[in-house]
N, C-alpha and C positions, 0 to 999 in steps of 0.2 A: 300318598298322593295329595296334592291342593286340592281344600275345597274352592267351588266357586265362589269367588269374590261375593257373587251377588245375595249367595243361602247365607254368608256371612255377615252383609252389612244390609239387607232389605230384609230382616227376621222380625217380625211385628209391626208398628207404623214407620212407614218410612222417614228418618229422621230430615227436617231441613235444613238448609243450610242457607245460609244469607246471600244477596248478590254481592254485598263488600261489605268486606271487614270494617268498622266502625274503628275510627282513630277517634273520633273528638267524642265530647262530653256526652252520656246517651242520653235522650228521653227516659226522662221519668213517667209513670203511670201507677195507678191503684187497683190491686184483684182485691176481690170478694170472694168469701167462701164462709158459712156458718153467721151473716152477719157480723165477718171483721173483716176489716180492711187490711189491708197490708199493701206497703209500696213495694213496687214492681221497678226494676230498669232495665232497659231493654240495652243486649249488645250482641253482637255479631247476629239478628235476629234472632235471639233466646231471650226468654223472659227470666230476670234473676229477681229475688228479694235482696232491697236495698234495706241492709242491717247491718250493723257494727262487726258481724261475721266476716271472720275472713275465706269462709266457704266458697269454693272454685265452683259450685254445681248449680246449675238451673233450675228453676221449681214449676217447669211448666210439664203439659201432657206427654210429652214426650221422655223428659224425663223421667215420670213416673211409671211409664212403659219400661222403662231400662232397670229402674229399682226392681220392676215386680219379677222381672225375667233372671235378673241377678240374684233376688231374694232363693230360688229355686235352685240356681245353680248350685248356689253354697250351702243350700240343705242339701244336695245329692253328695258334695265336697265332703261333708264332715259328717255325714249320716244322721242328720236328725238337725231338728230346731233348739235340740238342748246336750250340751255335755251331758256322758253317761251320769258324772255322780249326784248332778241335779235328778235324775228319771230315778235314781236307786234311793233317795233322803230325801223328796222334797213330794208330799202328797199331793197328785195331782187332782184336787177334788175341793167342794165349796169353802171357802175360809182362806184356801191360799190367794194370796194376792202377787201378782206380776207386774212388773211398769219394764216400759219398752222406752228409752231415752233416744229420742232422736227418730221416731217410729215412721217419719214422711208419709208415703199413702195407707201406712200399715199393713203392709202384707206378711212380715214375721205375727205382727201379734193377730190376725183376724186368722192365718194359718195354725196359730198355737190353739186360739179360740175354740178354731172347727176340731182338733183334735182333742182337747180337753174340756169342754164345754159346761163343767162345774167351776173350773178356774173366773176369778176377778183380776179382771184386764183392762191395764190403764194407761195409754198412747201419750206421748209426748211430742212435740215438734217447735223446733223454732217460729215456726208458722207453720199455716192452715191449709195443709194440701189434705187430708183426711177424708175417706169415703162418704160422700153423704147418702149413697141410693142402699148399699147394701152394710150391714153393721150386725154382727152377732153382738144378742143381748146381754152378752156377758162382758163385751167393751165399751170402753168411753177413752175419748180423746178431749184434750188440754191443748194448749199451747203454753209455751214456757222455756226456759232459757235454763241449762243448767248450771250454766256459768252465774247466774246471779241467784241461784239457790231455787229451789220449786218447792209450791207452796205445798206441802207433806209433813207433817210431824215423822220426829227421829223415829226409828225402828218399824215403818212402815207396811215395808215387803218383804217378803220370801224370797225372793227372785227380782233382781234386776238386768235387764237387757242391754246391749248399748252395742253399735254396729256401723264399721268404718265413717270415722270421726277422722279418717286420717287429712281429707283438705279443711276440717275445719278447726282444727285447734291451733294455735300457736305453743310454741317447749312450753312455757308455762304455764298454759290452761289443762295439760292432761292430769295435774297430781289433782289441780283446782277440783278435776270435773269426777275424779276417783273420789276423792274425800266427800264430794257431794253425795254419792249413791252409798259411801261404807254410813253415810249417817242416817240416808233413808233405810236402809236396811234392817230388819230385825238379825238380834243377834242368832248365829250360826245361819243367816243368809248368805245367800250366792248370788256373784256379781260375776254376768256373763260376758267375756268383751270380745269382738272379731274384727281384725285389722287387716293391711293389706301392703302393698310396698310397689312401687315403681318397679317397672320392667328393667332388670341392668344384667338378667340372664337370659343369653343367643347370640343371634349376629350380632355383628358391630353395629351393624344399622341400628336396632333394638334397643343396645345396651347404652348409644350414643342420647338415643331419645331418653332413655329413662335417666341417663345421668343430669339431663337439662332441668329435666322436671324436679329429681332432688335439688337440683343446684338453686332455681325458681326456688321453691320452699325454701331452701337453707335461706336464700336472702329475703324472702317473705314473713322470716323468723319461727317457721314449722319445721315439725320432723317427720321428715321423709321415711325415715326408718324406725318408725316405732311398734312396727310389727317383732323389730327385733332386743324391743325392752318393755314390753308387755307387765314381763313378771315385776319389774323393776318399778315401775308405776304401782302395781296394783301394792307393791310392799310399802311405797311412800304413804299409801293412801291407810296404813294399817289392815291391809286385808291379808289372810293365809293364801298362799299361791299356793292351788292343789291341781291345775293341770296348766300345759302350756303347752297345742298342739299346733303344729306350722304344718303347712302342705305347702308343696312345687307342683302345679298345675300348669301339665304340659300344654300347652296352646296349640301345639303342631297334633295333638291325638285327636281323631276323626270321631272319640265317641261323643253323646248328644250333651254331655253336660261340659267337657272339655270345650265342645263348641261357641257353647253360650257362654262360659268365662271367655273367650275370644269373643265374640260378638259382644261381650258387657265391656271389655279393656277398649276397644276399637269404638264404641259410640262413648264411653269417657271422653277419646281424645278428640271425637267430633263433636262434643257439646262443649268442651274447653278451649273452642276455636280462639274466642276472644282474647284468651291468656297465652296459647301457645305458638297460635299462628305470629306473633312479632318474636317470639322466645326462638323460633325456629326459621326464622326468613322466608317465610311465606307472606307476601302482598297481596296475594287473590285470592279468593274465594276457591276459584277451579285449581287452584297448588293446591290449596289445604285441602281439598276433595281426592286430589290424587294419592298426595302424601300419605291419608288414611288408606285409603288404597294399597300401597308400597305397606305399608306398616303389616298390613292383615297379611300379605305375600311373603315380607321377610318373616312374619312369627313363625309358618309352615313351614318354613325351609330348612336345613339340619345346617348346625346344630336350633332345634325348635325353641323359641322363648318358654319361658317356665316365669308365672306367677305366682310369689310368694302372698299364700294369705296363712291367716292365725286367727286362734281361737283361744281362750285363755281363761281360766275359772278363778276368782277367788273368792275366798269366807272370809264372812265378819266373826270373830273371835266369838264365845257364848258369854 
């Protein structure tokens, strides 16, 4: 049976949507957070950081709504915040050290934090969306780039984090961004990665959308599919590949976590108005509101969409 449209897309604040889509040059602006500034440009009325990233995603409240709601989804996906063989070899107690690469409002590492609470935990972000009211005392956040190297001496961590990176890299920055973590890493550390893949499994409706979206990428100069060379990465980068777990994440199943990967794939393609609404021939605002609409209807319909995510473990050599 459909859920209603509305438990699907009104699940936490309700996302907005602009009156028109922005064709020309946007407004620039500057947010604050922690005392740094960071440029802001505004399109389809989403606030994005203006950086050299080719990152598709938003960095405003709403966004951060969808991370936190996603962050849970995919602990329920893959059972836990950490690969088994990390929880079996890696002491969760004072000395170990952790970095979360790419960590946005933190809600993987402030969730590892509340679980392990002798662990040293250390948040990264391209920028400064990071919690400032609440913060276990065991974290601290940075801002940093890993692409131009973060400021850490080699052999570092015990554990490094890093989580769907899939709209922000281009083919050549993932070996870049693996080599950077196998050097922060102590030796016999683990290098955690979870990735994700355009929708090209269901209806045709479905499969036509997710082909656009790899096709976008492929001429964007990223990979669409790099949930599906995971392993292949982490071996460029000299790491041991010791697991490589994929799940198919039925969209069309009514339970509360299959849900919220539907309500997180469905507010993706509402917060990527400004890239897909012209990719897809939508001129207004109320198309592209529909069209998410239709989108959420064909996922439940049989045959159901299925989204491909992964998880992926590898060791730094001893």
């Amino acid at each position: 049976m459909l859920q209603s449209l509305s438990r699907v897309l009104s699940k936490k604040k309700k996302n907005r949507m602009s009156d028109v889509v922005q064709q020309q040059e946007p407004p620039k602006s500057e947010s604050q957070k922690s005392g740094k500034a960071v440029p802001t440009v505004m399109r389809g009325g989403r606030e994005f950081h203006d950086t050299k990233s080719v990152y598709w995603l938003p960095s405003d409240d709403e966004e951060m709504d969808r991370l936190i709601g996603q962050h849970f989804a995919l602990k329920n996906v893959f059972d836990g915040n950490f690969c088994k063989e990390i929880l079996d070899k890696v002491p969760m107690q004072s000395g170990t050290r952790v970095l979360d690469i790419g960590c946005g409002p933190g809600t993987w590492i402030m969730d590892v934090a509340t679980e392990y609470p002798e662990l040293k935990l250390v948040g990264i972000d391209l920028v400064d969306v990071f919690p400032s009211n609440i913060r276990p005392p065991n974290v601290t956040f940075d801002v940093g780039n890993i692409l131009d190297g973060l400021a850490f001496p080699d052999n570092s961590f015990d554990v490094i984090n890093m989580r769907f990176f899939l709209f922000a890299f281009r083919k050549e920055e993932w070996t870049q961004a693996y080599k950077e973590a196998e050097r922060l890493l102590k030796p016999g550390g683990y290098f955690q990665v979870w990735e994700c893949a355009p929708l090209v499994y269901g209806r045709e409706y479905i499969s036509n959308v997710g082909k656009s979206i790899a096709k976008l990428m492929d001429d964007k100069g990223q990979m669409p599919f790099i949930a599906d060379h995971l392993d292949q990465v982490l071996t460029e980068a000299k790491l041991e590949v010791l697991e490589l777990d994929k799940k198919m994440v039925d969209l069309g199943d009514p339970s509360p976590t299959n849900r919220e990967c539907l309500w997180d794939v469905i507010n993706v393609l509402r917060s990527t108005q400004p890239f897909m609404a012209p990719l897809l021939g939508y001129d207004t605002d109320e198309a592209y509101v529909e069209f998410t609409k239709q989108f959420a209807i064909e996922a439940q319909m049989d045959p159901h969409a299925y989204w491909k995510v992964a998880r992926a473990l590898g060791q730094k050599p001893q």
